[in-house]
N, C-alpha and C positions, 0 to 999 in steps of 0.2 A: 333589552336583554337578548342576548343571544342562545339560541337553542341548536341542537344538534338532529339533523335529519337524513336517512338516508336514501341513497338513489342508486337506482338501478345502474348496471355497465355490464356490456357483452365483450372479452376479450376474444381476440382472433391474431392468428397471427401467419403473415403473409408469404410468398416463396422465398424473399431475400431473408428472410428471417425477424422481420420488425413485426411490434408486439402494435396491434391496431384494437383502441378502448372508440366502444360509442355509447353513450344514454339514449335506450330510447322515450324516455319521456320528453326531449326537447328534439325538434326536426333539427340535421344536421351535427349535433354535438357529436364530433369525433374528433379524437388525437392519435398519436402513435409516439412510438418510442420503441432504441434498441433493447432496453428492458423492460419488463414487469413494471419493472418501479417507477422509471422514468416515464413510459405509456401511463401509468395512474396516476403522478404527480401531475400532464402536461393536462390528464380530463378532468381533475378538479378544479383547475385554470379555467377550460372551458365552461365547465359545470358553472363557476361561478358568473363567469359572462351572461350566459342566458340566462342565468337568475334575473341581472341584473338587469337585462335586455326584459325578462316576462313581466319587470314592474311597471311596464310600459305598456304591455298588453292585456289582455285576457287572457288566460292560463284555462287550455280547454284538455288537453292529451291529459289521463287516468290509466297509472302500468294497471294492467292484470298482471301481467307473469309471462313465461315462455314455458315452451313447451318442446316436445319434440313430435316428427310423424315419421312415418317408415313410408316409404315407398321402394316398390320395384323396380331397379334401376341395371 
């Protein structure tokens, strides 16, 4: 049976204007796309890969969260 879970994505988006998605609970998993939409659809792609890649390993990385800091700049 299948169940429904969710993962973290940090969007960014770059000088040319492409919308760049990454998880960071898996090393590497990033996509991009000219849109929102298109960037989200290409990281559930990936998302699912490393799924299917972590059944092969041990699954060690645990999100806390993100955060923000200030610094003087």
């Amino acid at each position: 049976m299948l169940s429904k879970k969710h993962f973290p994505i940090l969007i960014e988006q770059d000088t040319e204007g492409f919308f760049i998605v990454s998880c960071p609970l898996f090393q590497g998993c990033r996509s991009y796309g000219k849109t929102i939409d298109e960037a989200l659809s290409n990281i559930q792609e990936v998302i699912e890969l490393c799924l299917e890649e972590q059944q092969n390993e041990e699954y060690s990385n645990t999100f806390i969260g993100i955060r923000d800091i200030e610094l003087m700049v």
